[in-house]
Structure formats: structure tokens, C-alpha cells
N, C-alpha and C positions, 0 to 999 in steps of 0.2 A: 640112682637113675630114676626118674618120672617118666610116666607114661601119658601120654593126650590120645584121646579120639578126634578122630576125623568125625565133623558133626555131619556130613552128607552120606559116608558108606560104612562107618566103625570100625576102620583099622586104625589100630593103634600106632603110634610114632614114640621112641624113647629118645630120651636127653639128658643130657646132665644139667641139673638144677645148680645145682654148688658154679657154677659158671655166670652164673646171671644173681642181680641184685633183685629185694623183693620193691616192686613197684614197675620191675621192669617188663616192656611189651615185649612177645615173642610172635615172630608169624611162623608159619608152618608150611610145608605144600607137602598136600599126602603124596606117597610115593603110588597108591593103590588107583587112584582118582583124578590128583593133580588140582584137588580142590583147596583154593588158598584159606586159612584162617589163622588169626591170633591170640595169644592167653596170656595175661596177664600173671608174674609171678608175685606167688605171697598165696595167703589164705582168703579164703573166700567168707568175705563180711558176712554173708545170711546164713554161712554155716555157722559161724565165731557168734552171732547175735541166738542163734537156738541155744546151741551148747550153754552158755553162759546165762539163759532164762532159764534151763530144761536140761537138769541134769540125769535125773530122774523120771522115771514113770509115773510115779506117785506125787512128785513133788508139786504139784497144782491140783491136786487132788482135794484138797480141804476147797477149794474155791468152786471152779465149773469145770474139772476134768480135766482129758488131756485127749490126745488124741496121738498113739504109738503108729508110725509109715516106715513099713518095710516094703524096701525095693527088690522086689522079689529076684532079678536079674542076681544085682551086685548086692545084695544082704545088706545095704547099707539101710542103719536105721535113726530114724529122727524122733522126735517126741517134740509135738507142737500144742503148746496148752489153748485150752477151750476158753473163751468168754464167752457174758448174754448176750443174745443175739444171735446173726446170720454170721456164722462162722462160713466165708467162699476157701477151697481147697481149689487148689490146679497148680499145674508149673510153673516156676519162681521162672520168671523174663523179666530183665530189667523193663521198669514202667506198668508193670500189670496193679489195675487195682484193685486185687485180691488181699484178704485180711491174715489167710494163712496159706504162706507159700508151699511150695514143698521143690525142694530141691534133688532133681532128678533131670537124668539125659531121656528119660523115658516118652517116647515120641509119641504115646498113647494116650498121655496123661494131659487134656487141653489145657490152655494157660484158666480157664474158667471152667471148674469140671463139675465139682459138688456142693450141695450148701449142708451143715450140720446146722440147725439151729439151737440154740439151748435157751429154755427159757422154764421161766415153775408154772407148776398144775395148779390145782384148788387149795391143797392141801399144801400149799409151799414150796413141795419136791423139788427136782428137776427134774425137766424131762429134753429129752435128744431126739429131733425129729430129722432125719435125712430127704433130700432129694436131687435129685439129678437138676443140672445147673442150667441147661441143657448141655450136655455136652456130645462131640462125634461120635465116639467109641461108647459111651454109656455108663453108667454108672451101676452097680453089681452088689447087690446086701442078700449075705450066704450064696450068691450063686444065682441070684433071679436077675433079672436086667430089670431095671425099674422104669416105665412110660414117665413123660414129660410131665402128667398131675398128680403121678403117685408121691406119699407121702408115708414115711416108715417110720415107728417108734425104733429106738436103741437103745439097748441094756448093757449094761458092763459086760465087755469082750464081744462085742459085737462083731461082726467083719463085714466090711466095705471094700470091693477091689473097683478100681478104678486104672485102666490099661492094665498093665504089668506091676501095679503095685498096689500091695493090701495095707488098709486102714483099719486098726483096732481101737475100738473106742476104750477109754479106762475112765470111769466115772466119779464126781467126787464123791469123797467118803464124807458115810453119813454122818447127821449129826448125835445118832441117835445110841 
């Protein structure tokens, strides 16, 4: 048995999967709300595409890091690797163009929320600079809400909460 939320009030609806082929549409009508929607059966490609870059925490770690997303709700956790650059973070909606999705129901989290930037110092380093995207809800490094010009240095294990879920930075490993 599978479980769906209801994307409007979050009661859940169960099913039997084993009933339905993968590729196939399902509608739904909450029994809570009466609000219509439908799911596609099978797996969810931008989960199947992390998984298969991102096995590991550490595993883009010799390159430009990584970046560990715990949904603090449902503990579901992601690992989305860093490139140079304006890494954008927010909610995975089909069409958004954002560079690193993050897959969550979290209604918090805008489709365009934060940018990590990574790019090197004088000395070569790297360094991980955050800020807020702008986004509604705000963006949160240890617990401070960050204004719209502020800009933050980031160290391995940093934390970043954005709505209802925290970002840990894990940084690449030196070369040293």
C-alpha cells in the first residue's frame, strides 16, 4: 500500500500500487477537502538523477563539496553536490530555473530560496559565501535570519535552515 498527500490540506489517501502500471496517471479526490489531483506512477526522475550523482556525503568532496538537505518533517535526506559558482537552492517544480533543486512538499521552501556561492580566495581555497535569494520565509545560517545584502562566509558543517529544512554544507576535502 502507497500513501499520497493531499497537496492543498495534507491528509493522506492510501492505494494499492501493485494495481496500476509504472507510467500510469492516477487522480485522486481527498476525502478531507474534496480537492482533485493526480500522481503519476513509478519513481520520481529528480530523485533517481541525485541518487545516482550522490551517493554519498563525501563523494564530491575532492571537487566543490556537497551540500547534505534534511527535511526535518519527514527525515528525508538528499545530498546535492556544489559547483563554481551561484549554486540557487529552492523547491524542485517542474520548469523552475534553479541549478540545485531540492525535493520536498515543504511549502516553506520558495521555488527560488538561497544562493551558496562557491568560488577560491587569493590563496586558491575555497570559499562558500551564502545569501538569501530573496526569498518569503527567509533564509536562517545558525539561527539568524539573514537581510536581503547580507552575505555569510561557510565552513564545513555549517547549517543553513530554509522553511522547514536544514542545509549542511560539507566542504571539499583538502588538498593538503
Amino acid at each position: 500500500m502507497k500513501r499520497v498527500r493531499c497537496p492543498k490540506c495534507d491528509h493522506y489517501l492510501t492505494f494499492d500500487e501493485t494495481q496500476y502500471a509504472d507510467g500510469q496517471q492516477l487522480v485522486f479526490v481527498c476525502t478531507e477537502c474534496s480537492k482533485q489531483f493526480a500522481i503519476r506512477i513509478g519513481k520520481s526522475k529528480l530523485r533517481n538523477v541525485q541518487r545516482e550523482e550522490q551517493l554519498d556525503e563525501q563523494e564530491n568532496a575532492d571537487q566543490c563539496g556537497s551540500i547534505v538537505v534534511v527535511e526535518n518533517v519527514f527525515h528525508f535526506k538528499q545530498v546535492i553536490p556544489l559547483h563554481m559558482g551561484d549554486n540557487v537552492f529552492g523547491r524542485y517544480v517542474r520548469g523552475t530555473d534553479i541549478n540545485c533543486p531540492i525535493e520536498t512538499v515543504d511549502p516553506s521552501v520558495d521555488t527560488k530560496h538561497c544562493i551558496i556561492r562557491v568560488q577560491r580566495d587569493k590563496r586558491g581555497n575555497l570559499q562558500y559565501l551564502l545569501r538569501d535569494a530573496p526569498s518569503n520565509t527567509g533564509t536562517f545560517f545558525m539561527n539568524e535570519i539573514l537581510r536581503d545584502k547580507d552575505r555569510v562566509r561557510l565552513e564545513e558543517g555549517s547549517i543553513v535552515t530554509i522553511g522547514a529544512t536544514t542545509l549542511i554544507l560539507r566542504t571539499a576535502l583538502s588538498e593538503d
